[in-house]
C-alpha positions as CSV (number, residue, x, y, z in Angstrom):
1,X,-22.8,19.9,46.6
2,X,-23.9,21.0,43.2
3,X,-21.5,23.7,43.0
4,X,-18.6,21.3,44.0
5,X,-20.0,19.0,40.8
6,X,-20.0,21.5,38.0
7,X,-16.0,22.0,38.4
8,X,-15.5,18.1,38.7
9,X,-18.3,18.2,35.0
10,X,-16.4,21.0,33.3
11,X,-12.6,18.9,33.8
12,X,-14.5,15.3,32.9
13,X,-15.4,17.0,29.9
14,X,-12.6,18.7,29.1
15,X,-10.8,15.3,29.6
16,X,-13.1,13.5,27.3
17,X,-12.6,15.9,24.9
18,X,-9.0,16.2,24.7
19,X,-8.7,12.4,24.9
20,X,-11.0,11.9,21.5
21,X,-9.6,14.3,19.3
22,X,-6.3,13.0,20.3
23,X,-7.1,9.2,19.4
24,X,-8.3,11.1,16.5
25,X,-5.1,12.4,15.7
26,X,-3.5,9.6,16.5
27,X,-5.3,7.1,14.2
28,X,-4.6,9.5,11.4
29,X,-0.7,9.5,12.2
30,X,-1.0,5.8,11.9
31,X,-2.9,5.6,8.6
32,X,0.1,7.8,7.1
33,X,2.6,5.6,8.6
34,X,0.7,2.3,7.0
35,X,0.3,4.2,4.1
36,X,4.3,5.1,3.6
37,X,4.8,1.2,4.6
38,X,2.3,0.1,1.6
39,X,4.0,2.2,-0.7
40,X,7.5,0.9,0.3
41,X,6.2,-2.3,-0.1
42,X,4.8,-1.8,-3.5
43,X,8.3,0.0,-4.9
44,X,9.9,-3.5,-3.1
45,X,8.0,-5.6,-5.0
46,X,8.6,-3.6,-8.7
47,X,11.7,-3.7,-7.7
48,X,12.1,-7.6,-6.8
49,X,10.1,-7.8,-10.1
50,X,12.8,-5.6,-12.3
51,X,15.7,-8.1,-11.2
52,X,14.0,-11.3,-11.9
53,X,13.2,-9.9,-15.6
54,X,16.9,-9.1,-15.4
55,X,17.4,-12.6,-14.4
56,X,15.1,-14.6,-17.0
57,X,16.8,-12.4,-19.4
58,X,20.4,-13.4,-19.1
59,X,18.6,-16.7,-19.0
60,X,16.8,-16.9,-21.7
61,X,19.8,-15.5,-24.1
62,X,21.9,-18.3,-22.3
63,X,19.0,-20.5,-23.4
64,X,19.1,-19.6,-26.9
65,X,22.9,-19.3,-27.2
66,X,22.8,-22.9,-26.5
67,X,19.9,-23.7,-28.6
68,X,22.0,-21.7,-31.3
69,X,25.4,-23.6,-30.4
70,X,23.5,-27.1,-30.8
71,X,22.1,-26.6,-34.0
72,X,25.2,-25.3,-35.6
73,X,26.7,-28.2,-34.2
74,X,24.4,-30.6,-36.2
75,X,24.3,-28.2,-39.0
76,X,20.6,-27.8,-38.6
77,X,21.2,-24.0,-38.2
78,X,18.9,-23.0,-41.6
79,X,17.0,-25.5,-40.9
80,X,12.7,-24.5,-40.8
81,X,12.3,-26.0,-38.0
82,X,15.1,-25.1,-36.1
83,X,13.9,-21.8,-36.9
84,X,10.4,-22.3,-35.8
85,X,11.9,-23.8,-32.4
86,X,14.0,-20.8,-31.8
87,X,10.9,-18.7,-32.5
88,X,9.2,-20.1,-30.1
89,X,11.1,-20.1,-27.7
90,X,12.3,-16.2,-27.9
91,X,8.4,-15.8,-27.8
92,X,8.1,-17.8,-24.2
93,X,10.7,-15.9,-23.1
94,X,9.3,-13.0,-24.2
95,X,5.8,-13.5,-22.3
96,X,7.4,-14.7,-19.3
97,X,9.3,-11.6,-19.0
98,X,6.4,-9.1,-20.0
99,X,4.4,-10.8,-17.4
100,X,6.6,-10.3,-14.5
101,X,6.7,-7.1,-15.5
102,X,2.9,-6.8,-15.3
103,X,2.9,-8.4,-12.0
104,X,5.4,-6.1,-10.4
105,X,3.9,-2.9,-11.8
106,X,0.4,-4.3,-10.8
107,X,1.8,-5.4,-7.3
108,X,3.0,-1.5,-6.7
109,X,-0.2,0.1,-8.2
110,X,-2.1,-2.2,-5.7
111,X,-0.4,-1.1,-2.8
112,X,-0.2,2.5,-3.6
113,X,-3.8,2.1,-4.0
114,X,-4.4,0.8,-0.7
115,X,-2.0,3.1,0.8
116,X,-4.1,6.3,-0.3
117,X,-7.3,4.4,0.9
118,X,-5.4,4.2,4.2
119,X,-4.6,8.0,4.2
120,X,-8.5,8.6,3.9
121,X,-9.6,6.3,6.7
122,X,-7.3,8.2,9.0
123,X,-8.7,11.4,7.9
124,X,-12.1,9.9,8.2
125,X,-11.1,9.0,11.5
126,X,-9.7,12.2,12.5
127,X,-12.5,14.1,11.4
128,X,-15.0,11.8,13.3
129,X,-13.0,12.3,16.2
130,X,-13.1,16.3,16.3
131,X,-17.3,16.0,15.6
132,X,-17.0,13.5,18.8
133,X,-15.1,15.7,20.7
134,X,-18.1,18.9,19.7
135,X,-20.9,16.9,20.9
136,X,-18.9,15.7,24.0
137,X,-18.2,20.2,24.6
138,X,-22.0,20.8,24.1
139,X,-23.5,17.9,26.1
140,X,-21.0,18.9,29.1
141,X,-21.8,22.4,28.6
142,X,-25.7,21.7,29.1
143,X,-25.0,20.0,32.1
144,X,-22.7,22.4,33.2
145,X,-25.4,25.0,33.0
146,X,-28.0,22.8,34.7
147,X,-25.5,23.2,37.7
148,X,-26.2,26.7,37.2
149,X,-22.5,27.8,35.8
């Protein structure tokens, strides 16, 4: 009976083996996957980020060619605080654009961040996996030899 066990030990343990290092593998095939998703993301959103600059940009100078057009209508066009207004308002402008800038680039770094921290959990997991799969090879092997193989 023993001798009919050891076999049926050896393939269980084999089995268990083979099955953790691939979930091993696995989980760090997924990580990369995630990982090249996140960064897609993150280029999306610079990206998404770059047209709406483009966008408040051609809007803004439509602003101001107005605001231009309406004091030279009045003749308030050297006027101080006509000036002043238009200063102002190139200066929101301004800030509104530089901070969807900073967004989009932040949004990306963010991501790419996350996606490298994703990359490391898989390898974590990987690496965890082969160690599980060792003890799982020595503790069948000991019991394989206490069947006297």
């Amino acid at each position: 009976m023993a001798q009919a066990a050891a076999p049926l030990a050896a393939a269980g343990t084999a089995l268990n083996v083979a099955g953790t290092i691939k979930a091993g593998r696995d989980a760090y095939k997924n990580a990369k996957r995630e990982a090249t998703d996140l960064r897609a993301a993150g280029k999306e959103a610079e990206a998404l980020a770059t047209r709406n600059i483009q966008e408040m940009k051609a809007g803004g100078e439509g602003f101001l060619s107005d605001m231009t057009a309406a004091q030279v209508g009045t003749g308030g066009a050297i006027d101080a605080q006509a000036i002043r207004d238009r200063a102002k308002a190139e200066a929101k402008i301004t800030g509104n654009i530089l901070a969807e800038l900073f967004s989009g680039q932040s949004k990306r770094k963010g991501l790419e961040r996350e996606a490298a921290m994703r990359v490391k959990e898989g390898k974590a997991a990987k690496r965890a996996a082969y160690l599980q799969a060792a003890g799982t090879a020595l503790s069948g092997a000991s019991k394989y030899a206490s069947f006297g193989g």
